[in-house]
C-alpha positions, -999 to 999 in steps of 0.1 A, spaced: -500 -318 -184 -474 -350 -187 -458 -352 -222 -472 -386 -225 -506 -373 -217 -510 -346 -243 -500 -371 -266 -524 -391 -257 -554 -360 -260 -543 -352 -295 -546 -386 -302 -579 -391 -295 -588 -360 -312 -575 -372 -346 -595 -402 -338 -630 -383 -331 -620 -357 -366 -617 -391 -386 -649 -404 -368 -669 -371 -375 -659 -371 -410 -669 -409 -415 -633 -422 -420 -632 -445 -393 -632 -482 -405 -648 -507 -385 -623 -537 -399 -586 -533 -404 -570 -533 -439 -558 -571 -448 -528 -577 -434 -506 -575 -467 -512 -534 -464 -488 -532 -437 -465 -551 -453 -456 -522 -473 -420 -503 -475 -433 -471 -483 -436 -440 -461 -473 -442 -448 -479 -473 -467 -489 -452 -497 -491 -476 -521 -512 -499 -499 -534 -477 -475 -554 -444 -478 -540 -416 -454 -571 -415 -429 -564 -454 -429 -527 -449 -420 -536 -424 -397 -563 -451 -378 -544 -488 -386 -507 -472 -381 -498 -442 -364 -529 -440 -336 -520 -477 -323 -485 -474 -324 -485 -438 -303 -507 -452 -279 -483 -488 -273 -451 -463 -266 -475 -446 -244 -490 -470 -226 -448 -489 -228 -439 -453 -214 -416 -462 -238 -394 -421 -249 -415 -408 -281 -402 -399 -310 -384 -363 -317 -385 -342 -350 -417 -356 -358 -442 -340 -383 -466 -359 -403 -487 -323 -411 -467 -313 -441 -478 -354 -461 -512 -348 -448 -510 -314 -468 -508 -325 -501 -520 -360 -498 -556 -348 -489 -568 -326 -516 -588 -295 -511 -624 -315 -512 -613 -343 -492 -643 -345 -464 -628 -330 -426 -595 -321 -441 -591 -286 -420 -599 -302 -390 -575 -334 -397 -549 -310 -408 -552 -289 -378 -556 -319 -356 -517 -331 -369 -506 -300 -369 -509 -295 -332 -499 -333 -325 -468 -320 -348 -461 -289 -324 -458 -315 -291 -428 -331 -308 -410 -301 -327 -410 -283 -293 -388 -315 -278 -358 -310 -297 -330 -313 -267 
């Protein structure tokens, strides 16, 4: 399967994890949370909300751009220790970026 394509899978898989795990928000964040500096906006959005507001729309624009995606890319290891051992679907979320992390770190030409 096309590079873009599997991309696009994993995506979507994130998307039903956060879904099944009752993460997914029906309304965006006001619009001063993206206006953050921070890696993952930290200090103005929760990781499943980066995750759903950030990372998913902005994968799918290069996509659908066919714009080149990004190399050495690995959001796993945040995910890791941001979601604490009782957060609700955290195995499958971690699992979920780990193998969305794995399409990238084999592309380093």
């Amino acid at each position: 399967m096309e590079r873009h394509a599997l991309v696009r899978q994993h995506l979507h898989i994130i998307e039903q994890v956060l879904r099944d795990h009752q993460h997914w928000q029906g309304s965006a964040p006001g619009a001063e949370a993206f206006e953050s500096t921070q890696p993952f906006c930290l200090d103005t959005l929760q990781p499943t909300e980066w995750l759903q507001w950030v990372l998913i729309p902005r994968m799918h624009a290069l996509i659908e751009a066919r714009h080149p995606l990004p190399v050495d890319f690995a959001i796993a290891p945040y995910y890791e220790m941001a979601l604490d051992a009782t957060h609700a679907g955290r195995e499958p979320l971690l699992k979920a970026l780990q193998e969305l992390d794995a399409l990238f770190a084999s592309d380093k030409n």
